[in-house]
C-alpha positions as CSV (number, residue, x, y, z in Angstrom):
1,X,8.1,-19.3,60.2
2,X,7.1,-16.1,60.0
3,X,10.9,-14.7,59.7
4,X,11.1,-16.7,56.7
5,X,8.4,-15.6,54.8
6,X,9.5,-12.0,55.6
7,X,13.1,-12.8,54.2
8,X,11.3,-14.1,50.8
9,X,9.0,-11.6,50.6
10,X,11.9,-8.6,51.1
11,X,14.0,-11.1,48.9
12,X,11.4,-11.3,46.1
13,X,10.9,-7.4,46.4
14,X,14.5,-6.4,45.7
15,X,14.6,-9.1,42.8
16,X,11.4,-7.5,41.1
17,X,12.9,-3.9,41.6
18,X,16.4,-5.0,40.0
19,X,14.5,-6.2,36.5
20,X,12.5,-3.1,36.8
21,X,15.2,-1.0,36.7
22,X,17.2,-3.2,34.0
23,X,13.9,-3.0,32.0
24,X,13.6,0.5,32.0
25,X,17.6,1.8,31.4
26,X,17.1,-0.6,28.2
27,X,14.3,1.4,27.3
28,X,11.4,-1.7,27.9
29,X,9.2,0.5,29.4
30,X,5.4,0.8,29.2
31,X,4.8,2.0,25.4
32,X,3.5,5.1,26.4
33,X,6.2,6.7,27.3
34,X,8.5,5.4,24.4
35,X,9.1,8.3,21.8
36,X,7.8,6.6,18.5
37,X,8.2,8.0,15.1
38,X,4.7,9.0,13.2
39,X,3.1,6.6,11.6
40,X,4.1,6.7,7.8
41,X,0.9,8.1,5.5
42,X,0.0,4.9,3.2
43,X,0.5,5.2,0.0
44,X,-2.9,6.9,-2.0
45,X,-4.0,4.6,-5.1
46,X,-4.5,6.8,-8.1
47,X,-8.0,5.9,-11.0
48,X,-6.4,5.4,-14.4
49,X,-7.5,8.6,-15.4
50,X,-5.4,10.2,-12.8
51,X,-2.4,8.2,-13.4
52,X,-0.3,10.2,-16.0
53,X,1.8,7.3,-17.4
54,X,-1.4,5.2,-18.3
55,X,-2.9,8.7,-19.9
56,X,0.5,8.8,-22.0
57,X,0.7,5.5,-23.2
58,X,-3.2,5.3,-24.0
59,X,-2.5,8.8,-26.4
60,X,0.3,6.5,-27.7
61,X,-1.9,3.5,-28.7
62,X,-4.5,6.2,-29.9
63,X,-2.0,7.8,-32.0
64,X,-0.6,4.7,-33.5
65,X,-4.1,3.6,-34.3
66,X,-5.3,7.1,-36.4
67,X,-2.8,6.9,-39.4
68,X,-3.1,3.7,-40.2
69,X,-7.0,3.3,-41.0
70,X,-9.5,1.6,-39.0
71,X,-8.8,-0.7,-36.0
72,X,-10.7,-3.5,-37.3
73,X,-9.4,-7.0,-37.8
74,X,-7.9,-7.5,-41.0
75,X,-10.5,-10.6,-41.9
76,X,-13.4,-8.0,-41.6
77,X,-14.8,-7.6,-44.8
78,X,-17.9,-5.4,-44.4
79,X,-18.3,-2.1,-45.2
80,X,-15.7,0.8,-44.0
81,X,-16.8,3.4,-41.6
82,X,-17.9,6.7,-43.5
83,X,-18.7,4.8,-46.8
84,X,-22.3,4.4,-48.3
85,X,-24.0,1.1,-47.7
86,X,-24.6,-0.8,-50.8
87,X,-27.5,0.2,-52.7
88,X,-30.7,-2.5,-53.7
89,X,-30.6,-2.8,-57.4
């Protein structure tokens, strides 16, 4: 009995250390002692006032707007901005 249990446990042994090997020549080792790229930096999120493109296109809309008068709805029909207020008679 005791023969036998030696053979598994030897048997066992050299089976464990023939994985062990394969594992490691594949490169399955611990992940310690892989060589692993940086981690990539994530990408910063910029306020709208930062962003140059939304800074752009609001000068555009602002631009657009000036010429043409006020940027009122075209129902309104009170008074235009800069003009005196009606008088009492």
């Amino acid at each position: 009995m005791g023969k036998f249990l030696l053979v598994i446990i030897v048997f066992a042994a050299l089976v464990y250390s023939v994985f062990w090997l394969i594992e490691r020549r594949r490169g399955g080792g611990s992940r310690a002692k892989r060589r692993t790229s940086p981690p990539r930096p994530m990408p910063r999120t910029t306020a709208p006032d930062d962003d140059e493109d939304f800074l752009r296109d609001l000068n555009r809309r602002n631009r657009r707007k000036a010429p043409g008068g006020s940027d009122k709805p075209s129902g309104d029909t009170g008074p235009a901005a800069g003009s005196d207020p009606p008088q009492p008679a």
